[in-house]
N, C-alpha and C positions, 0 to 999 in steps of 0.2 A: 457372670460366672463362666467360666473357660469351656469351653467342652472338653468330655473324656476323648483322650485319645485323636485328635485331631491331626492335620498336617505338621501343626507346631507342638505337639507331644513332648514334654520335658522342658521344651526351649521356651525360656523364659523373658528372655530378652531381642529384642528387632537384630543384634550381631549374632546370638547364637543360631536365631532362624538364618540368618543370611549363611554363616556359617559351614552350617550342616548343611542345607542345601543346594547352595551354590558350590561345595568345597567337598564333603566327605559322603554325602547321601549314595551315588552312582557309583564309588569306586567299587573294584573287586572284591572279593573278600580272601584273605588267605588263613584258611584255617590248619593251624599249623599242630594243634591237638585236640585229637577226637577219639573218639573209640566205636565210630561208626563200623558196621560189618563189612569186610571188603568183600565178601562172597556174595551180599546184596547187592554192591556196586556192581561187581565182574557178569551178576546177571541181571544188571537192570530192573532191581525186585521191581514187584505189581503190589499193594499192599489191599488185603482183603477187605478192610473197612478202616475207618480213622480211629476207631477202637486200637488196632494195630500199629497204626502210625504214630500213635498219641499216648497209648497209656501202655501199652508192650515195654516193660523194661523201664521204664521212666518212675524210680525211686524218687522224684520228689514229687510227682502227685500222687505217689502210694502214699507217704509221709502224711502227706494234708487231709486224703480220704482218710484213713485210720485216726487222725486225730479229730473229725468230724466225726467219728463215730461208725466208719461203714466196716459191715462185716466185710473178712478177706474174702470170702465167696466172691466178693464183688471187687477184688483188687486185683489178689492175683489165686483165685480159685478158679471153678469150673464154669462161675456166671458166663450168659449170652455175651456177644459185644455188645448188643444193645444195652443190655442193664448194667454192665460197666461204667456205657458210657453215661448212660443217666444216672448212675450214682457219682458222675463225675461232674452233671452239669450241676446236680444238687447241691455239691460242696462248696463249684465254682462262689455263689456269694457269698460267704463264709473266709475264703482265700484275700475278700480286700486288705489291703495293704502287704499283703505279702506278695513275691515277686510271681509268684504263678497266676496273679490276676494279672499283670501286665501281660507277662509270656503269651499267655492263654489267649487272649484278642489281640495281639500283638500278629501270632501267627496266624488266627482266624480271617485277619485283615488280607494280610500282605500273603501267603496261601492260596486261601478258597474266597478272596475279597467278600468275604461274609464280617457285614459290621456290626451285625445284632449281637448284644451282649449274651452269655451262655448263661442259663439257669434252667431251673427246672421246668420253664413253663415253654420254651425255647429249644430244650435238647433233642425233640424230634425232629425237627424241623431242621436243626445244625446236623444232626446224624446225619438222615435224609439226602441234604444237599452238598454235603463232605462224602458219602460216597459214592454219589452221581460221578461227580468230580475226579475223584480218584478212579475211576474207569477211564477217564480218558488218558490218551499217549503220553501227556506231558506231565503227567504226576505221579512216574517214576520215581525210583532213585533216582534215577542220573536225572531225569525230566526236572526235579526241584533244587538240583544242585545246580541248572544251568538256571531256573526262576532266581534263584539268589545271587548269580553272577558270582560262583565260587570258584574260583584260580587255583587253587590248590587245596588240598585235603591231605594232611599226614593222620591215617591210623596209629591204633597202635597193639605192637607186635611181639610173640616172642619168639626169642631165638629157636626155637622148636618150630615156628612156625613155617611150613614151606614156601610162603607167598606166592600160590600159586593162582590165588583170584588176582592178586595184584600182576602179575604175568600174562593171565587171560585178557586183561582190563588194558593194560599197558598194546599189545598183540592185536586188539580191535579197536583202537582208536586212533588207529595211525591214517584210516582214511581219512578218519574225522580232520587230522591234522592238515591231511596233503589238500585238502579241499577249503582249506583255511576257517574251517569254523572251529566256531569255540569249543575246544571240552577242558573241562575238570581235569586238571592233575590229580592222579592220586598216589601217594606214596606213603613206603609202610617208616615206621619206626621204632625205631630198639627198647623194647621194655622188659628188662632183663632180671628182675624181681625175684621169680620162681630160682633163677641161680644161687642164690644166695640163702634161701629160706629153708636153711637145714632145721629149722626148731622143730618138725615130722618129718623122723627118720623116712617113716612105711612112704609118706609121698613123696619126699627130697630123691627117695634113691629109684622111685615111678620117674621123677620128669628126668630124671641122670638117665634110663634108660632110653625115653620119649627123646629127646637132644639128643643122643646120642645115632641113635636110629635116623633121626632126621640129616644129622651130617654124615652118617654111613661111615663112624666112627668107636670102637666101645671106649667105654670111659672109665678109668678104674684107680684112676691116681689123680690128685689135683692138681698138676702138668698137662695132665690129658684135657682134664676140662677148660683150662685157659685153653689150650691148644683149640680144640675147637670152639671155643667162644670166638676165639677170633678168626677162626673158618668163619662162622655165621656172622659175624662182624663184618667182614669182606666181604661174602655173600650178600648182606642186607645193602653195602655200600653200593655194589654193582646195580641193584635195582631202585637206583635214584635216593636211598636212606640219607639224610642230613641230623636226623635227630636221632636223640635218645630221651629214653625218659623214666621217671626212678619213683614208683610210691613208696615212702618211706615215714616209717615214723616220726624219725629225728635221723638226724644225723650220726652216723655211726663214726669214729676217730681215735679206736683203742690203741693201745700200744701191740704190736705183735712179733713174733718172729715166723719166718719163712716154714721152720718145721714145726712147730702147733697149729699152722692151718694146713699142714698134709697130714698132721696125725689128726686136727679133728676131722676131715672129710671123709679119710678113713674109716673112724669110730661112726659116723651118722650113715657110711654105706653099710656099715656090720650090722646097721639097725639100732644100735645104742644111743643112748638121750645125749645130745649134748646138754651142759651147762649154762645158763644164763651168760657167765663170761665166756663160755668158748661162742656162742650164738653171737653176742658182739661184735667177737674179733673175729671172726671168718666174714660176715657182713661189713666189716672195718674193710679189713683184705681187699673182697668182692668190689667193694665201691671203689676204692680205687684203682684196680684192672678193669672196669669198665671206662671210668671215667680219664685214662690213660691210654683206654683204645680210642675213645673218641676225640682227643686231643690228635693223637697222632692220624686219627682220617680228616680231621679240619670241621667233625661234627660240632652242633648245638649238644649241650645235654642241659636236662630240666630235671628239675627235683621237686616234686610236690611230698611235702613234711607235713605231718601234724597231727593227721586224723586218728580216733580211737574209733575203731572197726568193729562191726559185729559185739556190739556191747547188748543184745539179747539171744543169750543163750538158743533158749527156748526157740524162737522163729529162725536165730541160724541153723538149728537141727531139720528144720521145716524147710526152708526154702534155701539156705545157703546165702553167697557171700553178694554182697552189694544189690541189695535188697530192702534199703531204708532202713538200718539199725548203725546208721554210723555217726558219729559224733562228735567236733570242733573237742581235740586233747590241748591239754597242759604240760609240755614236753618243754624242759629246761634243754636249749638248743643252742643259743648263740655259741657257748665257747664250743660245742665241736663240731659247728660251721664253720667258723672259725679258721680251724684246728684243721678242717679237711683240706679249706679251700689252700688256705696257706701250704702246707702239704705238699698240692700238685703246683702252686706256683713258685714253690724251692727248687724243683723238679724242671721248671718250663713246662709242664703238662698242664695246666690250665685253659680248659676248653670254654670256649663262650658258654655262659652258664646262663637259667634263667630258675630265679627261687621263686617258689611258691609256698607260701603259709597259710595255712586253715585256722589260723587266729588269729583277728584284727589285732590284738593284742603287740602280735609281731612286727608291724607293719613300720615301725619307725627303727627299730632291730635289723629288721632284712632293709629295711632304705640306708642306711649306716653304712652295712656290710659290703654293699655293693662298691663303696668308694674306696674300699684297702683293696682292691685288687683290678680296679680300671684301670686300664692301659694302649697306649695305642699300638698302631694304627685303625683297631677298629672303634667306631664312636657305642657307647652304650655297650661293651663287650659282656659285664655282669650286669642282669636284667632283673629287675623287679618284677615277677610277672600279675599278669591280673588277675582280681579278686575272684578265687577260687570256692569253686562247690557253695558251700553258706556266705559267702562276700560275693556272687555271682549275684549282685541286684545293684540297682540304683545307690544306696547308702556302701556297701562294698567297696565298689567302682569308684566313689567321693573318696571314700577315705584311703583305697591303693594310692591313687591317683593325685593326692594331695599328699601325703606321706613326700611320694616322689618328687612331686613339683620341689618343697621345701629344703629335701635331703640330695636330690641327686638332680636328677636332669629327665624333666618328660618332655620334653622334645624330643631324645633319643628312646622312648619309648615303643618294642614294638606291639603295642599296641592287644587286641581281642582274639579270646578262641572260644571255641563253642565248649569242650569237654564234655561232649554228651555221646548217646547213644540215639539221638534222633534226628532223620533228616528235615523236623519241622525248628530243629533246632539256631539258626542262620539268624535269626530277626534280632536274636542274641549280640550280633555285629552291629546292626542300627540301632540297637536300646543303648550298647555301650558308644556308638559315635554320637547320638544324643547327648551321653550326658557329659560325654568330650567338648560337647560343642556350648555345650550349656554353661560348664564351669570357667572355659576360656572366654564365651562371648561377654559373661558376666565381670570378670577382672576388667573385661576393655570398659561396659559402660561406666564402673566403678572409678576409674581414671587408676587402674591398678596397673595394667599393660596398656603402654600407645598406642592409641589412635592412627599416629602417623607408619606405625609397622606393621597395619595391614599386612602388605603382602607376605612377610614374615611368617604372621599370625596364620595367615591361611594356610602355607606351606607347610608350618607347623602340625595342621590338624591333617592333611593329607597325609601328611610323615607317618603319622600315630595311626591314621586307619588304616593307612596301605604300604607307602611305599619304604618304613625303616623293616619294616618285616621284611618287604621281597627283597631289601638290600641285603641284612642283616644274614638271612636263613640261603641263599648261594642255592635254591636247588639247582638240581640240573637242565639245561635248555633242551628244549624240543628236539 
């Protein structure tokens, strides 16, 4: 019998250990989407207990307590950290086979090198010596981003926001630079969502004031708002921005003309409802002015499609949005992907793109799509990206990953992100080059890939965990 969690975790085969190992375990990591706090960065947060670290904000162990059964007192109510966290270790065995029991000793391990499994009989003891730990210097923010050998971090941002942690952050680690140690890049990126999302008038014509204030612009015509989108667009470029990035239902691709979307911005500043087709086509509009700025600065933009949000009434009124009530949709997409992409490649404005689908279901659809509209000179220019939110596990990661293999090309794949809110979030990178290293070492014993193109093979896998991303994504040099 194997043991749990060992050196060779996942790796099933003597080439996948070699592998990972030898080949993708030490690389850097670049996390190119995250939605970590840059004001925690900018001041090198301290985090009061692993309570904090661990269960603040983290909607999928809210998910799994709640469906154990734990009152929200104990999720995200008024309970101690301690009884959080024991109502956390309580659920922990409950969580096997789901991807939060790997996560969970995954970063227990490699973290606070605590190898004892979490449960109820255990969780004083992991409290206990998880926040000795976190007292000390190095289990910072920034202290765990350097334990993980993270190269870069793109937040993410919106055009209302000032980046002014990413200013502070950027401003003090310039000795770190001249002195030749390593720091963390961190850089913001364009999430420009809230522009578009006139369906509430009362708060469309709030963040139309908030953007507006922030570029020291009023906005009062839908001229004016492109006009400063692309101020903050050019502003975001100057402070290192290479990405964008889009949550989206589906793909929006209505037909429109130029004056229904300055008469609908109009009607949603007056405070009037727009219509389900005027909501479209101003979102139609919107995407592509965004997706036409980032063409023309040499940006990434990423599109994550799919989800159905806030599908409990009742606990949205309670606690608000991205909170664990969200939900893998059924959104009929392809033809106005399609529709879009082709669009901007009529245009020439087709920007390196990377799709994200929230249902495996898509995963041979989005691998298709990428090949009407590859082209060089860049290799892998439309990206398949990886299994996203509910596909973020072992079985995910197989099935993204194999999709690709068959449909397009993952050798030019780049590769893992974290998309989280936590900085225990990283191990997320080794879980996914494991199961990189697992499904290719397995084809070579298989006589599926040669033998004799080792070094290929290897090159291959380093490609995938490091170096097509830092190729791919251009940030900017020190």
């Amino acid at each position: 019998m194997k043991a749990f969690m060992d050196k060779d975790f996942l790796l099933q085969t003597e080439t996948a250990q070699k592998l990972f190992h030898e080949q993708a375990e030490h690389l850097p990591i670049i996390d190119y989407h995250c939605h970590l706090n840059p004001k925690e960065i900018a001041e090198d947060h301290r985090f009061s207990s692993i309570t904090e670290l661990w269960l603040g904000g983290d909607h999928y162990k809210w998910r799994a307590m709640r469906s154990n059964g734990v009152d929200e007192k104990y999720i995200t109510g008024n309970a101690s950290d301690w009884e959080k966290f024991q109502k956390w270790a309580e659920t922990m065995p409950y969580c096997m086979r789901n991807p939060l029991y790997h996560w969970t000793h995954l970063e227990l391990r490699t973290a606070f090198g605590i190898n004892k499994l979490l449960n109820a009989s255990t969780a004083r003891e992991i409290f206990d010596e998880c926040n000795e730990k976190l007292k000390q210097p190095d289990f910072s923010a920034r202290g765990l981003m350097k334990r993980y050998n993270v190269e870069v971090v793109c937040t993410t941002d919106d055009p209302a926001d000032t980046l002014e942690y990413h200013q502070a952050y950027t401003a003090e680690i310039v000795n770190c630079k001249s002195s030749n140690r390593k720091c963390t890049k961190v850089l913001p990126a364009w999430r420009p969502d809230k522009a578009m999302a006139v369906e509430n008038p009362a708060a469309y014509k709030a963040y139309i004031e908030k953007l507006g204030e922030t570029a020291g612009r009023n906005i009062s015509t839908y001229d004016e708002l492109i006009d400063v989108l692309q101020q903050r667009h050019d502003f975001f470029a100057s402070q290192g921005c290479r990405l964008s990035d889009h949550g989206i239902n589906e793909f929006y691709a209505e037909d429109f003309t130029e004056t229904e979307i300055k008469q609908i911005f109009q009607k949603v500043l007056e405070g009037k409802q727009p219509t389900a087709d005027e909501v479209n086509k101003f979102r139609s509009a919107l995407l592509l002015e965004f997706a036409r700025q980032d063409a023309k600065a040499g940006w990434t933009q990423q599109f994550h499609y799919g989800p159905m949000r806030n599908n409990n009434t009742r606990m949205f009124r309670q606690l608000g949005p991205d909170t664990g009530y969200d939900s893998i949709g059924t959104f009929n997409t392809a033809q106005s992907m399609s529709r879009f992409l082709d669009k901007l490649d009529s245009e020439g404005m087709l920007a390196k793109t990377i799709l994200y689908c929230i249902n495996p279901a898509d995963n041979e659809m989005v691998a298709t799509m990428l090949g009407n509209f590859q082209e060089g000179p860049t290799p892998g220019k439309i990206q398949f990206g990886s299994g996203w939110w509910f596909n973020d596990q072992l079985d995910g990661m197989e099935r993204q990953m194999n999709a690709l293999s068959v449909l397009g090309l993952l050798s030019r794949f780049v590769g893992m992100l974290t998309d989280s809110r936590s900085f225990l979030s990283y191990p997320r990178h080794e879980y996914f080059r494991r199961c990189l290293c697992n499904l290719i070492g397995q084809d070579v014993e298989d006589g599926k890939l040669p033998a004799e193109e080792m070094p290929f093979i290897e090159q291959m896998v380093r490609d995938i965990s490091y170096y097509n991303a830092k190729r791919y994504f251009n940030f900017p040099n020190d």
